[in-house]
N, C-alpha and C positions, 0 to 999 in steps of 0.2 A: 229338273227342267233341261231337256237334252235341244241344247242351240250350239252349232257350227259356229266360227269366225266368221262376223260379219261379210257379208257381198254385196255390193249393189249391184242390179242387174245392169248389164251392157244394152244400151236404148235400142241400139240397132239391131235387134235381133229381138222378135214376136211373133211372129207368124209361122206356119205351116212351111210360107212358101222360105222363107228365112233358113228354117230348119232341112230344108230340101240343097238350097244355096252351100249352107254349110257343110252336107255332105259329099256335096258336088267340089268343090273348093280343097277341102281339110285332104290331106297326107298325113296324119299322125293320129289316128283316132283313137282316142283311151275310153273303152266300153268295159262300164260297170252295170252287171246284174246278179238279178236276185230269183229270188223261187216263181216269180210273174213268167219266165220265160218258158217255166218245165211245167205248170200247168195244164198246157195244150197238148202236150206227151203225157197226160193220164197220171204224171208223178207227184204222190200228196207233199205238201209243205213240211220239212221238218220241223218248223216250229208251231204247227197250227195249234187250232184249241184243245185237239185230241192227240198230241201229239209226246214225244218222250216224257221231257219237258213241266209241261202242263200236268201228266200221270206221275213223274216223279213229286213235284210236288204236291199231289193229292194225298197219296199215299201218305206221306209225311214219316217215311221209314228212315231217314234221316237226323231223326233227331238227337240220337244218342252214337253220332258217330263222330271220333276224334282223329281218325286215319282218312286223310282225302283220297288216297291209294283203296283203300275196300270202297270210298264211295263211287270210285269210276268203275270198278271192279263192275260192283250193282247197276251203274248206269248204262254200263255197257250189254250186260245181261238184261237188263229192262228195255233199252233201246231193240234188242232183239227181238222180246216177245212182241213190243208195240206194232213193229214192222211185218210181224209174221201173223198178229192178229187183227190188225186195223183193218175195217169195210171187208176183212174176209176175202182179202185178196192175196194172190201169190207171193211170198216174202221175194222170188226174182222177179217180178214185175215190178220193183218199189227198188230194191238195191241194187240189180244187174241187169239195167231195162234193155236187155239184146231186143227183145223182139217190138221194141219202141221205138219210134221215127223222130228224128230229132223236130222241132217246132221250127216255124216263119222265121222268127228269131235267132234261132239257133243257125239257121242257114245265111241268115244278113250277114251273120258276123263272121261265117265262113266267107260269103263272097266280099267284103268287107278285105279279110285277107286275099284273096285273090287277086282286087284290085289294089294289091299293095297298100291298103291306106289305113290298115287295123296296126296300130304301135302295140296294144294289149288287151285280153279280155282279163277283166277281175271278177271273175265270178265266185259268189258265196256261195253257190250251190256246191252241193256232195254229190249228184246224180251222174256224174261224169259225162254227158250230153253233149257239151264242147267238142270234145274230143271224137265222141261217135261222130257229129256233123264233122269231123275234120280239122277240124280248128288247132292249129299249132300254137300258134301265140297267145298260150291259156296259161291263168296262174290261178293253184285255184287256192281261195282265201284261205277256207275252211275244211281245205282236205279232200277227201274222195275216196274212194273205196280201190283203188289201182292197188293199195296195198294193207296189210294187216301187221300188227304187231303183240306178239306176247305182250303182256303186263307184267310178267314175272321175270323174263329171264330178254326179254325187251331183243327177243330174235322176229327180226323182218320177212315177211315173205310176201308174193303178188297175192292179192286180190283174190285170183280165182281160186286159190290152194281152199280159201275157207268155202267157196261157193255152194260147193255140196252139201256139206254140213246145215247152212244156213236157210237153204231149201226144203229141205229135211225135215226143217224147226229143230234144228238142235245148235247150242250154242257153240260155235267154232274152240278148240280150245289145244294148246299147245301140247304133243306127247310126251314128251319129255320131261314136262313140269306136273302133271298127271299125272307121272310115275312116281314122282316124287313127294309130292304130299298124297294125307289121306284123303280118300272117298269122303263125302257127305250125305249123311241120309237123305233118302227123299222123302218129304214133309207129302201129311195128305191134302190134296187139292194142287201137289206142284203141278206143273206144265209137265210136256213130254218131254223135254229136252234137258228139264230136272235129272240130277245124275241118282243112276239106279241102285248103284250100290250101297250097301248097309255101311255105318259106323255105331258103335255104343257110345260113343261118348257126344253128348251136347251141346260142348266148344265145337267139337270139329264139324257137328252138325250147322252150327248155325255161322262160320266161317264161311267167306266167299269161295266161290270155283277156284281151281286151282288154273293155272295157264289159260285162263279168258283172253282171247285171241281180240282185240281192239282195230278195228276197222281204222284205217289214217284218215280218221276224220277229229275237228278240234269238237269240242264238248266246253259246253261255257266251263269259265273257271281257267281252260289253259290258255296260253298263247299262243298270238300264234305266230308260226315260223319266222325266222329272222328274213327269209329269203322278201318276205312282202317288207319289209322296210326298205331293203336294197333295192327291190326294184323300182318299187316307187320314188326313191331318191333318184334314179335314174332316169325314169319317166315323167316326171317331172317339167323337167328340162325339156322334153323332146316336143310331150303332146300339141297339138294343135286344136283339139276339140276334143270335149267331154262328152259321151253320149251317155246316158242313165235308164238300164231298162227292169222293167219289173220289179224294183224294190222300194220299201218304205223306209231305207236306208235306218235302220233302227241301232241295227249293230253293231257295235265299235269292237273294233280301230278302222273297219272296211267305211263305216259311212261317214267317215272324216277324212274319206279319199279327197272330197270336193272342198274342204279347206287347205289341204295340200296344194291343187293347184293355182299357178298361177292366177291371178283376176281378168288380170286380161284374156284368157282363155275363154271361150264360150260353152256354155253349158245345156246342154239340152235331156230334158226328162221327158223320158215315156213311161206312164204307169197306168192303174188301173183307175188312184184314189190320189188326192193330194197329197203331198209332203209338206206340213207346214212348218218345218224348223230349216228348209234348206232356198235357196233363193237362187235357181236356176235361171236361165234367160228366155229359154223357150222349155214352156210345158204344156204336153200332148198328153191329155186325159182320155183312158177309153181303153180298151181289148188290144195289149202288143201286140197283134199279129194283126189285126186288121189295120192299124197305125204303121207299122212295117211295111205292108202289104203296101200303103195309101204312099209312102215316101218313095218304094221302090218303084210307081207306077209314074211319080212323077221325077225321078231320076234317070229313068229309062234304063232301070237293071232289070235282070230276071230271076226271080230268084229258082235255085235249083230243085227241080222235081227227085224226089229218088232213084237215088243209083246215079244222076248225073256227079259225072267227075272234074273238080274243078284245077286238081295238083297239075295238069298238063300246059295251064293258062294262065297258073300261079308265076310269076316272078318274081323272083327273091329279092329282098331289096340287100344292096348291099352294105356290108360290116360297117363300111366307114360311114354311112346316114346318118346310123345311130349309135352308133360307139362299140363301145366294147365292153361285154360281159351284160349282153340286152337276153339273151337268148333266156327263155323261162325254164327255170329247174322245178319238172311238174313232179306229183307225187308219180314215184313207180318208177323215178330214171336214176334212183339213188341205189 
């Protein structure tokens, strides 16, 4: 039974027009989202029904595995083939969405920052979207693809080092550590991106890739980064409004953000579908972007058309607002 710390809702706060109030009013807005936002940019949910996930556990290849290091191994080499073969669409139009326009959404919360009033976006998404809209004051829950990391010999590199490869349909995979262990046969019916080379022996066949290149994204089972406990102890303190867009807040530790905050804080949900384990103040049922679209119109913002540039108009709020050591450490600045 997955229930947050009790809240009662704050009376004064139901309406539309309420939720318009609040955005007009708040300087410190703490905006939590989820995969609701990237849907309108064409990018499928990581966790849908057809989705890593859901094939890992069909499969049930898991079963006789004692080493959780060969099962991310496999998870991660599966998470590849899913992306490269799900609706038969381009694996960079799912991982590296360059030629993808950020959503309504995505641009609120740039101009959000613009006019000074974004304290944080927490987003769970991996599609790195924030950050294409511009979005500086981005923590991202669950990681992102800004960088890769060996499994084996745990060497970092950017993002796009594995790009190629992962376009290709081939699994990205470290050279160094692929010199170093043996080859794997390739099994009849592998994938293409199955390694080619021969071994005789059946251990080493049926042993994971060697140097499987792990996208910085978390995968259930790990934790995650310490940097989202610090922030959020920090932000805490500061916010003045919770906005909540696109998620069904399912995932912990991210959708126990809204028991961290204060009560006194006001909370506002934008989603598609109810959340009935969380007890927001104002909640806006229906398509985020057209709910965006309907606040901005009564805000009298605009939100940015493509190519419009907001960093010229941005003002910086300064250090001493919000203290010290606010600034988000996103994946890729390490």
């Amino acid at each position: 039974n997955h229930r947050l710390r009790n809240r009662a809702r704050i009376e004064n706060y139901k309406t539309v027009d309420d939720a318009i109030n609040l955005l007009q009013s708040a300087q410190r807005v703490m905006v939590l989202t989820g995969a609701g936002i990237s849907v309108a940019c064409g990018i499928p949910d990581f966790r849908s029904s057809d989705g890593i996930y859901a094939r890992i556990k069909a499969s049930g290849q898991y079963e006789d595995l004692d080493d959780p290091q060969e099962m991310y191994v496999k998870l991660v080499v599966a998470y590849y083939e899913t992306q490269i073969l799900r609706q038969g669409r381009p694996p960079n139009s799912q991982l590296w969405p360059k030629d993808v326009q950020p959503s309504v959404s995505h641009k609120f919360i740039r101009l959000l920052e613009a006019k000074n009033k974004l304290l944080r976006n927490y987003t769970q998404n991996i599609d790195s979207m924030e950050s294409i809209a511009g979005v500086e004051r981005v923590f991202y829950c669950h990681g992102s693809f800004a960088t890769a990391k060996c499994m084996d010999c745990q060497n970092e590199v950017t993002g796009s080092t594995i790009h190629d490869d992962v376009v290709q349909g081939k699994v990205p995979r470290c050279p160094p550590c692929v010199k170093k262990k043996p080859k794997r046969k390739r099994k009849k019916g592998s994938r293409p991106w199955d390694e080619e080379e021969e071994s005789e022996s059946d251990s080493q066949r049926d042993m994971p890739l060697a140097g499987v290149m792990k996208p910085g994204i978390t995968f259930f089972g790990e934790k995650l980064s310490d940097n989202f406990d610090n922030l959020l102890y920090v932000d805490r303190e500061e916010v003045d409004l919770l906005l909540i867009i696109g998620t069904s807040l399912k995932v912990k530790p991210v959708s126990e953000i809204l028991a961290h905050i204060p009560h006194s804080v006001p909370q506002i949900l934008i989603n598609k579908t109810p959340v009935e384990h969380v007890n927001p103040d104002i909640v806006l049922l229906g398509d985020c972007e057209r709910i965006i679209e309907y606040l901005c119109d009564g805000l009298g913002w605009v939100i940015p058309s493509k190519g419009d540039d907001l960093t010229q108009s941005r003002q910086k709020r300064k250090s001493e607002e919000l203290g010290n050591n606010t600034n988000p450490e996103r994946l890729g600045d390490r």
